[in-house]
PAFI-119909 format. One record per residue (C-alpha): residue in one letter; x, z, y. Coordinates in steps of 0.5 Angstrom, whole numbers, plus 500, padded with zeros to 3 digits. Layout:
BEGIN
AXZY;...
***
This chain:
BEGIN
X464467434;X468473436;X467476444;X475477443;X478473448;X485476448;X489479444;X496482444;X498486439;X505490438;X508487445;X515490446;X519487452;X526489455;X531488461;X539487460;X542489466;X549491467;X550493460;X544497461;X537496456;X531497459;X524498454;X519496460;X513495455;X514499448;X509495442;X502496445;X496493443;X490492447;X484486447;X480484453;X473481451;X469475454;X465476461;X470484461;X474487467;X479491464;X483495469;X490496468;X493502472;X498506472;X506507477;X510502478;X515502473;X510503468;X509496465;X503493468;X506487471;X511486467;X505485462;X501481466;X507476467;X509476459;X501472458;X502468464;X510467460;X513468467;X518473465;X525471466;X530470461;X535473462;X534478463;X527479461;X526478454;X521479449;X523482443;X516482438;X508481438;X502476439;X499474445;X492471441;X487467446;X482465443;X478459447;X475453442;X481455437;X485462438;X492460439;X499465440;X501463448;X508466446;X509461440;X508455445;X513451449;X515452457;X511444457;X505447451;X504452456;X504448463;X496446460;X494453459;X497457466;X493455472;X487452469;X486457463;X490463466;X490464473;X494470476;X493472484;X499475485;X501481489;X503479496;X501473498;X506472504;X511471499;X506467493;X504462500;X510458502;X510459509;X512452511;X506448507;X499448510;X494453506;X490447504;X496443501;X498448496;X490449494;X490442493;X496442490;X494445484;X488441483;X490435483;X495437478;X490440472;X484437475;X487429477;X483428483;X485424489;X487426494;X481426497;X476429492;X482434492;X481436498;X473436498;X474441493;X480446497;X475447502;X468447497;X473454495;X475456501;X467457502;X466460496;X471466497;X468467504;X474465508;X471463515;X471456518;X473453512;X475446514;X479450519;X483454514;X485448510;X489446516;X493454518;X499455516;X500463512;X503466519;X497464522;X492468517;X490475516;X492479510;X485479507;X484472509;X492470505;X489474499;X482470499;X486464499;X490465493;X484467490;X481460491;X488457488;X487461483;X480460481;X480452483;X480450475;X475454473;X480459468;X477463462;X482470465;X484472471;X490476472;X489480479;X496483481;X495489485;X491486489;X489489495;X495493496;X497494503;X489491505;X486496509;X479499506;X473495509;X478489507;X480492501;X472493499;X471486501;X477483496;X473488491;X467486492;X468478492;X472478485;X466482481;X462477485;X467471482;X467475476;X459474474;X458467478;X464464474;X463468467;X470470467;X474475464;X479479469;X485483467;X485487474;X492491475;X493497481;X495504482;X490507484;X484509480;X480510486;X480502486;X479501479;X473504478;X470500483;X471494479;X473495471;X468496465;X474499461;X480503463;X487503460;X492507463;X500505463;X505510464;X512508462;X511503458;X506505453;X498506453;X496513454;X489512455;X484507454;X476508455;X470507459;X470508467;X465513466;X469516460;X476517464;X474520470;X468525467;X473527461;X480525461;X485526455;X492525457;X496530463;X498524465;X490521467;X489527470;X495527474;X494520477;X486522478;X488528482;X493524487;X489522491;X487526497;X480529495;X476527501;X470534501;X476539500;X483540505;X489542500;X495546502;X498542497;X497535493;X497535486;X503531483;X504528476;X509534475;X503539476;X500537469;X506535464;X512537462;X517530459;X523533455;X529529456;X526525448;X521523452;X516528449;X510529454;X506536454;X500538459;X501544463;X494548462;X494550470;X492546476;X492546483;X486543484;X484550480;X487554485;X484557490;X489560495;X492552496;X484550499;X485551506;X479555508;X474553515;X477560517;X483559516;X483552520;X479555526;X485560527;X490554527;X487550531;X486555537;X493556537;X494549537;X490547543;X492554547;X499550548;X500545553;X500538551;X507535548;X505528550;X499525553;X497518554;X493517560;X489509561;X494505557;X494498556;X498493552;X497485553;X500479550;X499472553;X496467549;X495462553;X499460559;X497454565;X503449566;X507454571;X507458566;X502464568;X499467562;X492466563;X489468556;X491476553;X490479547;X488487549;X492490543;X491497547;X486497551;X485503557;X486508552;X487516554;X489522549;X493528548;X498532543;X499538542;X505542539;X505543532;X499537532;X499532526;X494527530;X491522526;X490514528;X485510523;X482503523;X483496520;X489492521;X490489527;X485495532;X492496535;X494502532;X501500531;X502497537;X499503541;X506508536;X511502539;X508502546;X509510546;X516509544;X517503549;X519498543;X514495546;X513496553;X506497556;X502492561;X499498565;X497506564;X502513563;X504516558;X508523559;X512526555;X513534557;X510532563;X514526564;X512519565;X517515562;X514509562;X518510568;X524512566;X530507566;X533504559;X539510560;X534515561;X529513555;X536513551;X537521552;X528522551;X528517544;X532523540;X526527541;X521522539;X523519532;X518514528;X517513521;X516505520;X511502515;X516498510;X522502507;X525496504;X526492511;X527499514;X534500511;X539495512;X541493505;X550492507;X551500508;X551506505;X545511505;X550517508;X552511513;X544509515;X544517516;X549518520;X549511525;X543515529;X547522529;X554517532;X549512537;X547519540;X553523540;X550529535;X556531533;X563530535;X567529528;X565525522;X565531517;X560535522;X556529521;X557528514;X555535512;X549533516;X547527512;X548531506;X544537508;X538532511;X538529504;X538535500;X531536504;X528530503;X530532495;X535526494;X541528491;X548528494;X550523490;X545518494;X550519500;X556514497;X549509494;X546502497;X539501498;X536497492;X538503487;X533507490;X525507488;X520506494;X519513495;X526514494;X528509501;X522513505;X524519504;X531516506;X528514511;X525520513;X532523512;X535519517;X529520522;X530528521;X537526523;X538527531;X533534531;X526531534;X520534536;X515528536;X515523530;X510518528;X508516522;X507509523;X503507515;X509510512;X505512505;X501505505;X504502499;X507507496;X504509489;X498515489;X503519485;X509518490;X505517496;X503526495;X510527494;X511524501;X505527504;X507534501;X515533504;X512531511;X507537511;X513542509;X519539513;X512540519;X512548518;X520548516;X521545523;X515545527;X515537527;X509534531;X506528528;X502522530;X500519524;X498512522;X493509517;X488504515;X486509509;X482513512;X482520507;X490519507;X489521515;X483526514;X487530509;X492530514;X490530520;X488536525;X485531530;X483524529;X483518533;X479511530;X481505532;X477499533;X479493538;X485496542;X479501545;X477508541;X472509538;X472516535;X477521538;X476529535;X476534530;X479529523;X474534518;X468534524;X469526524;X469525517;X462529515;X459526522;X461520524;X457517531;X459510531;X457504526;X464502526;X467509523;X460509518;X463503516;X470505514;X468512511;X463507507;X469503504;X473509501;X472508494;X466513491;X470516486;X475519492;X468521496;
***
């Protein structure tokens, strides 16, 4: 009997749209055997999901369309899923492939109790009652480790954590036992310690359950912690395919090796991240040729410990530019019947530290330790329970809302999400210019039109983007219009509130190098804030780390990385896959 579970062969898919044609996939091949995990990495737009939702037969259409190939599964009898019709396949999809999908507060329906959309999928493809449905929902609910099982069956969405949404699409789509599991990007957005338990969950399943899974990510750092076999999708096509040992010891293809060197590399500190365009060439044919010479083997783009040292001296000779002394921010969860909180949950909790000008310090722990709540507080989007915070050596926690307008164009931030950042009805230059009219920069809309192409032009957007909506630009497209837009009223304090969190890696060091080049173009000063903990480190001069609204380690990012003093930090820096350490 053959170990061949899955077959697509000469796989080709399209997408029309305003008269344009778009090759998503383009006439790949590939097989996934029993008991395998086959890693499918690559950017966004390169093919990955689209080729996951063609197995599941999800692909709308129009505008979707697959124009030829097999998708062979071979259970008791090998089957092309493509031939069968949307009924046939009903019997197939959910029980003998299951897909969890990459955000699961959209996959959840956020008016249904957790445990009713579990047994709703049993009682379909099992047909259980509504009891034994249920005793299965929570016996699921125990087996992806979700805490107080019988509890969760009852939450709704809104009242879980991301990592415990995700555990729960995990139990839905491990109810019926399936032969494959689809896992679609998922631990995008997840903090590492959350990230490394989803991981180690899935491998855990994979073995418990003799399933294959078919794991889809853009990060390779991800994958090798998971996959036997690696393949790698750029625009579409296969370029690569192997072992994880044999990918990271020996890639082959410019466009791996790009994707491998993304990452911030955790042992040295670059001046420069890699970018993809660093190891190949594509002609306007589509051609790709490598580029012999990277950064990584440059010596001058390494920052030397000397170099650093002299830096950081004249940093810390300087006064402080803001200094945050014994702040807390409490929210009332629970009131008596006047109406008196008597219950707070400590989202900062006495916290004291200071930034210097020309400083980038970097704010790490898990979601939920405070770290957002603390850069919203600083910028009094949130307004603080008790403690100062002084900015130039003034406290404006004290300041009316007048005065905290004039002191908001100095401190600007940059928000985690760019889709949700911009207001979808108006231009991109208008969206630039609203802050510079609110603030009265400029006096005229030309001064403030040349401003905004200016601003673009910086961010490396054309001037063409000025008269574009939003939903016409990539991800990192929208953050670099996001970060065009904060440059706009000339501040000297902006915090990067999880701005590169789920971008791309390629992308992500596009942004990061932007941010790191607009620091010694302008003299920005940064607070940046990451659950990824080498993201921060790469950036960072100092580190702050996060845990429960209190600090747990504050100093040096280089000396806290290579040292950790508590468990927690140990913990964190333990979560970051082994191929980035």
């Amino acid at each position: 009997m053959s170990s061949t579970l899955l077959e697509i062969k000469n796989l080709s898919i399209e997408f029309r749209s305003n008269q344009q044609t778009i090759q998503a996939v383009k006439n790949i091949a590939f097989t996934l055997q029993k008991g395998e995990i086959l890693g499918i990495v690559g950017e966004s737009g390169s093919g990955k999901s689209v080729t996951a939702l063609s197995i599941m037969q999800l692909i709308a259409s129009p505008p979707g369309k697959i124009n030829q190939g097999e998708i062979i599964f071979n259970t008791l009898k090998k089957i092309n899923l493509l031939s069968l019709s949307e009924k046939e396949m009903v019997s197939y999809r959910g029980k003998e492939i299951a897909m969890i999908f990459q955000e699961p507060m959209t996959s959840l329906n956020p008016v249904m109790k957790c445990g009713k959309q579990v047994s709703e999928i049993v009682k379909l493809h099992l047909s259980l009652s509504s009891k034994e449905a249920k005793e299965k929902t929570i016996s699921l609910f125990q087996e992806v480790q979700l805490p107080r099982p019988s509890e969760m069956y009852h939450a709704y969405p809104h009242q879980l954590s991301g990592g415990q949404k995700q555990r729960v699409m995990i139990a839905m789509a491990i109810a019926c036992n399936p032969a494959i599991l689809i896992a679609d990007e998922p631990t995008t957005a997840l903090d590492v310690s959350v990230q490394k338990g989803i991981l180690e969950l899935l491998k855990t399943l994979q073995q418990t359950r003799k399933m294959s899974i078919l794991f889809i990510t853009h990060d390779l750092g991800i994958i090798a912690e998971v996959a036997d076999r690696i393949m790698v999708m750029y625009k579409g096509l296969i370029v690569e395919e192997g072992s994880v040992k044999q990918l990271f010891s020996n890639p082959k293809h410019p466009y791996t090796k790009g994707l491998i060197a993304c990452r911030p590399n955790i042992k040295k500190r670059y001046k420069t991240l890699p970018i993809i365009a660093d190891f190949m060439i594509e002609n306007a044919n589509g051609v790709i040729s490598e580029k012999m010479v990277s950064l990584n083997d440059n010596v001058s783009n390494v920052i030397r410990k000397e170099e650093r040292k002299e830096l950081q001296h004249q940093l810390y000779s300087k006064t402080p530019i803001l200094e945050i002394k014994n702040l807390k921010t409490y929210f009332p969860v629970r009131k008596n019947i006047l109406g008196k909180p008597t219950n707070f949950v400590k989202a900062v909790n006495d916290i004291s530290f200071k930034v210097y000008p020309g400083e980038t310090l970097g704010l790490v722990g898990e979601s939920g330790c405070g770290k957002t709540t603390l850069g919203r507080t600083i910028l009094r989007l949130i307004e603080p329970t008790e403690g100062c915070i002084y900015y130039k050596g003034k406290d404006i926690t004290k300041l009316s809302l007048k005065e905290l307008r004039k002191e908001r164009k100095k401190i600007q931030i940059i928000f985690q999400d760019p889709y949700s950042s911009l207001n979808p009805r108006i231009t991109i230059g208008n969206a630039i210019i609203e802050p510079m009219k609110v603030h009265q920069i400029f006096s005229t809309d030309s001064q403030c039109k040349e401003k905004a192409m200016e601003l673009l032009k910086k961010v490396n957007l054309p001037e063409t983007s000025y008269n574009r909506y939003p939903h016409e630009f990539s991800g990192g497209q929208r953050q670099r219009i996001c970060i065009a837009r904060t440059l706009a009223l000339n501040p000297e304090l902006i915090i990067c509130d999880e701005s590169v969190s789920a971008l791309d890696v390629s992308i992500q060091a596009q942004i990061l190098n932007l941010l790191n080049d607009l620091k010694k173009e302008f003299g920005f000063t940064y607070i940046f804030i990451s659950h990824d903990l080498s993201v921060v480190k790469y950036m960072s001069d100092r580190m702050i780390v996060m845990n429960k609204g209190k600090i747990e380690e504050y100093g040096d990012a280089d000396e806290i990385y290579s040292n950790p003093q508590t468990e927690y930090t140990k913990k964190l820096i333990q979560s970051i896959p082994n191929v980035l350490n």
